[in-house]
N, C-alpha and C positions, 0 to 999 in steps of 0.2 A: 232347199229344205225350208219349211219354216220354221216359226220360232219355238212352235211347242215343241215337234224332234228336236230341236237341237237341245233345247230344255229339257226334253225327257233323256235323252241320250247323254245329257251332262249328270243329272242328277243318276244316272245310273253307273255312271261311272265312279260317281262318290261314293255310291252306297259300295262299290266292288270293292274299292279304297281303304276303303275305313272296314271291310271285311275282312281284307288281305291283313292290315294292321292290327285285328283283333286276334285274328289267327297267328301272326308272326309272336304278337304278347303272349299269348295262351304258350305257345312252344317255349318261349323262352323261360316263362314264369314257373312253370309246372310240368313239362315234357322234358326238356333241357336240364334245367336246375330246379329240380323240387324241393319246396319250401319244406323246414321243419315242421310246419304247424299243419295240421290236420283241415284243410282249407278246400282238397280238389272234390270231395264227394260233394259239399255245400255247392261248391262254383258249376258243376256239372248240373245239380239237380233247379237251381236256378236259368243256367242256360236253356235247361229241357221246359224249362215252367214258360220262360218268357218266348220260345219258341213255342208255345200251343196257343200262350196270348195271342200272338203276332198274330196267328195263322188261323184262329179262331176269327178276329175282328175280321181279318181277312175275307175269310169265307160268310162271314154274317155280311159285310159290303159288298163282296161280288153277289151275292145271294138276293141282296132289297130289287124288288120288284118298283121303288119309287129311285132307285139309283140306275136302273136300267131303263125307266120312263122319261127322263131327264131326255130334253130337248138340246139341252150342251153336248151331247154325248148321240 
């Protein structure tokens, strides 16, 4: 393998990582032991926000027509 798989296959593993751990917190914080304070509508409506982000910018770089002309690639 070279060095970018293994690079990208590391960095994928992180992101899995730190997903697992977002998800384990979410259980514990709010599924498990739900807080007194009126906190999960806010946190739900945030994750949903920053998920269209993500997936917007996404689709607008997999989308450039100068990101897919790119002689690196």
């Amino acid at each position: 393998m070279d060095e970018r798989t293994i690079a990208g296959l590391f960095a994928t593993a992180v992101i899995a990582a730190l997903a697992v751990v977002g998800v384990v917190g979410f259980s514990n914080g709010y599924l498990i032991d739900p807080p007194t304070g009126d906190y999960l509508v806010p946190t739900i409506a945030i994750l949903g926000i920053a998920a269209l982000v993500v997936g917007g910018l996404t689709a607008l770089g997999a989308g450039s027509r100068r990101w897919r002309e790119n002689p690196y690639w």
